[in-house]
C-alpha positions in Angstrom: 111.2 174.3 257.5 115.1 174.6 257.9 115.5 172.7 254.8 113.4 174.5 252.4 114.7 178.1 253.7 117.9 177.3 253.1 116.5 176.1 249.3 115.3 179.6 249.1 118.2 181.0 250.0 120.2 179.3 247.4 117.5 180.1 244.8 117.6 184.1 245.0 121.0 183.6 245.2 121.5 182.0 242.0 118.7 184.5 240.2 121.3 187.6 240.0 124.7 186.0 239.8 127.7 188.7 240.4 131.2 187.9 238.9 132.5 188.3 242.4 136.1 188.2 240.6 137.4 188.9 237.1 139.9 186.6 235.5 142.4 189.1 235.2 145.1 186.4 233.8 147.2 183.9 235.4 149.4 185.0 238.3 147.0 188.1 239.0 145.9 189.5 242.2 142.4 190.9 241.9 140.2 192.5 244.9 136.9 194.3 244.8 133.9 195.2 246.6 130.6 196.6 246.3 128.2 198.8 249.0 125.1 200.3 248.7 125.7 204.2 248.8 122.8 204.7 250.8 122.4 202.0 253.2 125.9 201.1 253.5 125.4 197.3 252.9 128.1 195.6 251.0 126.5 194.1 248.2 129.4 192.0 246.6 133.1 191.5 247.8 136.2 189.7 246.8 139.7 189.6 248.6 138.0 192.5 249.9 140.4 193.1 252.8 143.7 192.5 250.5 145.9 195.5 250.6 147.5 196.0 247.0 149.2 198.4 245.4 146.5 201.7 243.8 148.7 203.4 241.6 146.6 206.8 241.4 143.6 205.4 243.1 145.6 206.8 246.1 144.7 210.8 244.9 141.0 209.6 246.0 142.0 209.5 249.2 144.3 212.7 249.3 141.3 214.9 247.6 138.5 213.4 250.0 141.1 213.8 252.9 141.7 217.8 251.2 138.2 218.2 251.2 137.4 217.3 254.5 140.5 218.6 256.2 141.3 221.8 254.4 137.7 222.7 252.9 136.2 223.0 249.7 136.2 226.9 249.2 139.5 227.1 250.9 142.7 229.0 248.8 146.2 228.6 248.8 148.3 232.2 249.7 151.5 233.7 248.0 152.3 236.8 249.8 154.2 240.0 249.2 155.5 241.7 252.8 156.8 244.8 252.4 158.7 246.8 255.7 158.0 249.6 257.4 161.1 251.7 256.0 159.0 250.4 252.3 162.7 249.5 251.4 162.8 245.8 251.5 160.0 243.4 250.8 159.6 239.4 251.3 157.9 237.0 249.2 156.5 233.7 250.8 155.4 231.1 249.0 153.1 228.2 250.4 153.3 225.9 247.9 150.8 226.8 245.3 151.0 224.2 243.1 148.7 226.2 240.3 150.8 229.0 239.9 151.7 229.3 236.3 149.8 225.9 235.6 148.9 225.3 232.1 145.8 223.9 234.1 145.0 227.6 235.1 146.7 229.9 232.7 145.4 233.1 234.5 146.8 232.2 237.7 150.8 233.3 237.2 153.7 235.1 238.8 154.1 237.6 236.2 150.5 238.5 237.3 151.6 238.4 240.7 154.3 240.9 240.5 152.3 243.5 237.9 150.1 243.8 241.6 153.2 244.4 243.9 154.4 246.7 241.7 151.2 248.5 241.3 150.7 248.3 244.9 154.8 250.0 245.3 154.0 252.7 243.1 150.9 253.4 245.4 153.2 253.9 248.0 155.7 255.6 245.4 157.6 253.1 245.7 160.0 252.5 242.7 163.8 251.2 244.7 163.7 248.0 246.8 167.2 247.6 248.6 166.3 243.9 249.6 163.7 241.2 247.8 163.9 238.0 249.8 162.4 235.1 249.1 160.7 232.6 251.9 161.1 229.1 250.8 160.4 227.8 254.5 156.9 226.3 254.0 158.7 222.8 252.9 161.0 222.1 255.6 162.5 219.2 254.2 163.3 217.8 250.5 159.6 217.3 248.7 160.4 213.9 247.2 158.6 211.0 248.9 161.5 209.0 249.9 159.6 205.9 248.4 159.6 207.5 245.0 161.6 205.4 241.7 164.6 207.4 240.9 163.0 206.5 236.9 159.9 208.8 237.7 161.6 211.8 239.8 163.0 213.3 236.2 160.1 213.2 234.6 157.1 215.8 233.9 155.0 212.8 235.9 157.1 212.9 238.8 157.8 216.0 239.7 157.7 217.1 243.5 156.0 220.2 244.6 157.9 222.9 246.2 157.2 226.2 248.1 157.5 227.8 245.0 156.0 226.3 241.9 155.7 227.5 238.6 154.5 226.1 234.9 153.6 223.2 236.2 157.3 222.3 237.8 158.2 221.3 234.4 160.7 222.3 231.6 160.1 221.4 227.9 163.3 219.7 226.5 163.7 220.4 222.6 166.1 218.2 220.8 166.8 217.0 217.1 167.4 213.5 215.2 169.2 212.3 212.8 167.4 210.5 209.3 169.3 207.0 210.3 168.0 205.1 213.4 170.7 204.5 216.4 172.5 208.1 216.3 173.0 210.4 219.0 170.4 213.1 218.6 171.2 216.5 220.0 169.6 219.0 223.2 169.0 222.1 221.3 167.2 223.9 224.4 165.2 223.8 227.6 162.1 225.9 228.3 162.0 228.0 230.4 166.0 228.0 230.5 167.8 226.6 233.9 171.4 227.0 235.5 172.3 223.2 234.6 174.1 221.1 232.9 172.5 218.4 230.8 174.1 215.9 229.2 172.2 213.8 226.3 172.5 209.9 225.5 169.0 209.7 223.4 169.4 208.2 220.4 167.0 207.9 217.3 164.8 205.0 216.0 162.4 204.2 213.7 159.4 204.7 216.2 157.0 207.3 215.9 156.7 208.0 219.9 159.4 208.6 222.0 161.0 206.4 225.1 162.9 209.9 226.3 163.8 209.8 230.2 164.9 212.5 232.1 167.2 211.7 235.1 169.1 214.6 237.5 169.4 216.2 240.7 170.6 219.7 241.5 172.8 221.1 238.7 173.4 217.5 237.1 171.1 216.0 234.3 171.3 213.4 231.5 168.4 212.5 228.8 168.3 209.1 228.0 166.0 206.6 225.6 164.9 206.7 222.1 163.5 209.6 219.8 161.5 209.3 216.1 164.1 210.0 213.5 164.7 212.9 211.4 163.1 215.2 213.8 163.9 219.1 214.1 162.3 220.3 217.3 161.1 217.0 219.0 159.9 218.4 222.6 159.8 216.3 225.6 158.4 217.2 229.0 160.6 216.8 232.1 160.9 217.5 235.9 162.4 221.1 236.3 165.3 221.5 237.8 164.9 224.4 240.9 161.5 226.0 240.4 162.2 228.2 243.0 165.0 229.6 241.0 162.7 230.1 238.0 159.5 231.6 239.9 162.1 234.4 241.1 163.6 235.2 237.9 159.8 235.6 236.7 158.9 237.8 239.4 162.2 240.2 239.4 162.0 240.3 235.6 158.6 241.3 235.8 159.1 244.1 238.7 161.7 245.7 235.7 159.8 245.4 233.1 157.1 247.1 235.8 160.1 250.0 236.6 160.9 248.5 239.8 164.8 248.4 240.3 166.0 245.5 243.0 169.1 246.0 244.6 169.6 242.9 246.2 167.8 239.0 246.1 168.0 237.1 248.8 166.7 233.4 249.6 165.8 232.3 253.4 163.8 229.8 255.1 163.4 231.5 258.7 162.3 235.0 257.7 161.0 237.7 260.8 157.9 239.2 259.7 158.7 241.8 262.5 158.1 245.1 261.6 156.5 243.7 258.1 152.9 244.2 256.7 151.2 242.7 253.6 151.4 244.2 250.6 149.8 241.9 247.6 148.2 238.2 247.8 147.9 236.2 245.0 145.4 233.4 245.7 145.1 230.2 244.1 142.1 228.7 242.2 139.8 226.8 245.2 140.4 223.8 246.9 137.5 222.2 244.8 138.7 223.2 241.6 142.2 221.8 242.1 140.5 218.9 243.6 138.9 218.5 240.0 142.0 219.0 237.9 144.3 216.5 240.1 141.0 213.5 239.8 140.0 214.4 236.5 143.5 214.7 234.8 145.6 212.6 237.4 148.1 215.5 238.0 150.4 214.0 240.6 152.2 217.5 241.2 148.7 218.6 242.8 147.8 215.5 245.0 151.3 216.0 246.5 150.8 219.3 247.1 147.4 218.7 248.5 148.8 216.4 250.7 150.9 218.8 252.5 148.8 221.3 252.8 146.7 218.4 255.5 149.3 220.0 257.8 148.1 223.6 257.6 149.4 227.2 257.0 152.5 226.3 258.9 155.5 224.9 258.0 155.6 221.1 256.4 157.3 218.2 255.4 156.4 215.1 253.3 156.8 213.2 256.5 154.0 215.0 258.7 152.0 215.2 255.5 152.1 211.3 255.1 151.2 211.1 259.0 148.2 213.3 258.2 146.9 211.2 255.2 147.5 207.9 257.4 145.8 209.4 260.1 142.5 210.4 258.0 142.2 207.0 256.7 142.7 205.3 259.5 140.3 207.2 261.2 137.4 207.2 258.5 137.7 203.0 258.1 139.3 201.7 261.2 142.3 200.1 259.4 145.7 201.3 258.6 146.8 201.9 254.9 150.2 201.7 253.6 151.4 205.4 251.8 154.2 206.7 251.1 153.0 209.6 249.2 149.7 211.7 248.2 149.6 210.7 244.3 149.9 207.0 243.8 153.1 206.9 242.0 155.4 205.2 244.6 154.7 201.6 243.9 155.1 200.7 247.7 151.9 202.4 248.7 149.2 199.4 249.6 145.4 199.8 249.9 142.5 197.6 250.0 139.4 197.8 248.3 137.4 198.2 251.2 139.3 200.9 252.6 138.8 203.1 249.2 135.1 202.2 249.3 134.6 203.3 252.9 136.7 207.0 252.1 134.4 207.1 249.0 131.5 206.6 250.7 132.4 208.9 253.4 133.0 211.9 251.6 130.1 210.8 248.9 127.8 211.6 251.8 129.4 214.3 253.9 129.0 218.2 253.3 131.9 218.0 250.5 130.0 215.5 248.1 129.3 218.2 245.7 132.7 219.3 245.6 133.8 215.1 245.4 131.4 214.0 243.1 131.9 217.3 240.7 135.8 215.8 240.7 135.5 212.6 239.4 135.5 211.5 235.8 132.7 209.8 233.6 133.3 206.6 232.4 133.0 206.5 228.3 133.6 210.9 228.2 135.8 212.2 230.6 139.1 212.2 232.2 140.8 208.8 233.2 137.4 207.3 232.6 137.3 208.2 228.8 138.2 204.5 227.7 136.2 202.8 229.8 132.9 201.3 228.6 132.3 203.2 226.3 129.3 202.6 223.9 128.0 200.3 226.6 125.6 200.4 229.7 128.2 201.9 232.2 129.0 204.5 229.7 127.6 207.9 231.7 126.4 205.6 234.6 130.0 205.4 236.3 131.6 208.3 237.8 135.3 207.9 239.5 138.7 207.7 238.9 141.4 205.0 237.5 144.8 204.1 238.4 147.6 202.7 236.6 151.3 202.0 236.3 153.0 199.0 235.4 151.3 196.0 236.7 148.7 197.5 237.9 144.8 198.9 236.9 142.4 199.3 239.4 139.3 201.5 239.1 136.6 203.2 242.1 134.3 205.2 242.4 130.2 206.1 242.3 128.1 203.0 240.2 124.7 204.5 238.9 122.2 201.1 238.7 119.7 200.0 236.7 117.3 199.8 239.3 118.0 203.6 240.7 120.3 202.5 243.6 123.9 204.2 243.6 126.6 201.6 244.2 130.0 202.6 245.7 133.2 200.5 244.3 136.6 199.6 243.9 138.9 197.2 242.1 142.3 196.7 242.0 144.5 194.4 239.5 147.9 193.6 240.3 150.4 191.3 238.4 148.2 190.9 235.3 149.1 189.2 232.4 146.8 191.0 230.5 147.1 193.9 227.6 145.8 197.1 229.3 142.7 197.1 226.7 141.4 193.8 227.6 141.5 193.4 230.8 139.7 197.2 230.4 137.2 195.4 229.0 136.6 192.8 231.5 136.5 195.0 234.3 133.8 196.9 232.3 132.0 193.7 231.4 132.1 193.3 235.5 130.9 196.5 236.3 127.9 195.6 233.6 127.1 193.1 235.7 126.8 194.9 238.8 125.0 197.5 237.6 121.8 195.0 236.2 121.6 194.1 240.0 
């Protein structure tokens, strides 16, 4: 009887084989699991329990962890203060990090100050002696110390502040020459910044740039290659102080409103004594920049998701990180390894398991609409566009991918054949492999595990 059960056995197992791996090249670590949505049974695992490194898998975590923590409908504050005497007013941002986004083009500081104004001449109101400006939500510098000095420059790596604006990014215009290997010139940055930028890119035959953008404070260089014969070649990087550039929108704006400023002022420990509110600009929901930041893989707004784990009080990247540790830990019973809210620090060190467990979590908690409304569609949307498409997954995967250099891993919500939902995660590191095909073999292997 022993004997022929374990025959059995054997038999069903061999009826619906599961690639439990992919060969994702020589050298190549690769993990993944499988679990049943529903009953919570893992259905297929490899290396399951290996922490590697996500790339923007990590945002998953940071949105459910947003989601759960902060809730769904929940917005993010700038405030005007004005004071009793209706001389002075303060301005407090909390690190909106869709103010002036080109992701919400509605939601600006020039909007922003039209209100206060409107809201001064209520109060006939048309002299402030004092504007200052309340940085002290971010206690600490914003960049993950874990973060490549390559990335921090760039429009990919910028850090969010207590003030943000356009995205935290300036648009660099420069020109080429017609021969290849010339200096090329900085006409202009946009919006225009109190620095000093020095530029090394030269031009090459290429069609796509190579352009980098390195600096701190009032001190930055553009390096790499540009296309050649270019006039106004434009090239998104990491603005310099968008603090300094949300203020010059808002004061600008309070002229153009007739609102004359006597002086601006910056502070971090600001007394509200005496103060009362005077205009609010709110951001978009939590759930709608939950969408944006899995959807298009906008590291600015994980980050700034991150902090906001911490509350309405005062932050820093170091008691956001505790947060997002804490969360995870909690939710799977195992510690992760991050080192910022995004994915683009190539220290941070999940495993597949630990994804799955978050996604199933907030799959079937109160925020699953919210979740599940965020993540791409594999073969039509978002980071998910490329993948599968014109083949069985193709509308039958929802989730999110994440990539960098040596690494592409993919997780998310499996829709199967048979009408069971299948929660799942793989990560590649160290492969070989062009980008495309090992694309294609991880959609090959989520084929197979959707004909389950």
């Amino acid at each position: 009887m022993k004997l022929k059960l374990a025959i059995t056995i054997v038999a069903l197992t061999l009826v619906h084989p599961i690639y439990a791996q992919i060969d994702a090249g020589k050298g190549a670590s690769v993990a993944s699991i499988v679990i049943d949505l529903q009953s919570d049974k893992t259905v297929q695992q490899h290396n399951a329990d290996l922490l590697l490194t996500p790339a923007s898998l990590t945002k998953l975590l940071t949105t459910a962890a947003a989601l759960d923590q902060i809730g769904s409908q929940q917005k993010i504050a700038t405030q005007a203060f004005i004071s009793a005497n209706g001389k002075q007013l303060i301005i407090r941002g909390q690190c909106d990090p869709t103010m002036g986004s080109a992701h919400f083009s509605w939601h600006n500081a020039e909007t922003f100050a039209t209100n206060i104004a409107n809201a001064l001449k209520q109060q006939k109101t048309t002299q402030i002696e004092r504007i200052t400006f309340d940085s002290g939500y971010i206690d600490e510098s914003p960049y993950p110390s874990k973060r490549l000095w390559e990335d921090m420059g760039n429009y990919y790596g910028v850090a969010p502040t207590s003030f943000c604006t356009n995205d935290n990014t300036t648009t660099y215009l420069f020109s080429s020459p017609s021969e290849p290997n010339k200096l090329c010139s900085l006409l202009s940055t946009q919006p225009p910044e109190d620095v000093r930028v020095q530029c090394f890119v030269k031009s090459y035959a290429k069609q796509s740039d190579s352009v980098y953008i390195y600096g701190m404070g009032h001190e930055w260089y553009a390096t790499g290659c540009m296309p050649c014969g270019k006039s106004n070649f434009s090239v998104r990087g990491a603005m310099a102080n968008p603090q300094k550039v949300f203020e010059q929108k808002i004061i600008n704006e309070l002229y153009k409103q007739g609102i004359t400023i006597d002086n601006v002022t910056e502070d971090k420990n600001c007394s509200y004594t005496g103060f009362k509110t005077l205009a609010t600009a709110y951001s978009p929901s939590i759930a709608s920049i939950v969408k944006v930041t899995n959807q298009e893989s906008v590291n600015l707004f994980a980050d700034a998701l991150m902090l906001h784990l911490c509350g309405e009080k005062s932050t820093s990247v170091n008691l956001a990180l505790q947060q997002l540790r804490q969360y995870v830990e909690r939710i799977t019973g195992s510690k992760a390894i991050l080192y910022d809210g995004s994915g683009l620090s190539p220290l941070n060190a999940i495993s597949p398991r630990q994804m799955a467990i978050v996604i199933r979590h907030i799959a079937t908690s109160a925020q699953s609409q919210a979740f599940n409304n965020s993540l791409a569609i594999a073969g039509v949307s978002g980071t998910l566009k490329r993948l599968g498409r014109n083949t069985p997954i193709a509308n039958n995967v929802r989730g999110k991918s994440g990539s960098m250099t040596g690494v592409l891993s993919y997780a998310g919500i499996l829709s199967a054949a048979n009408g069971k939902q299948y929660v799942f995660c793989i990560i590649t590191n160290h492969s070989p492999l062009a980008p495309a095909e090992l694309r294609q073999r991880i959609a090959r292997w989520l084929t197979e595990v959707r004909e389950l």
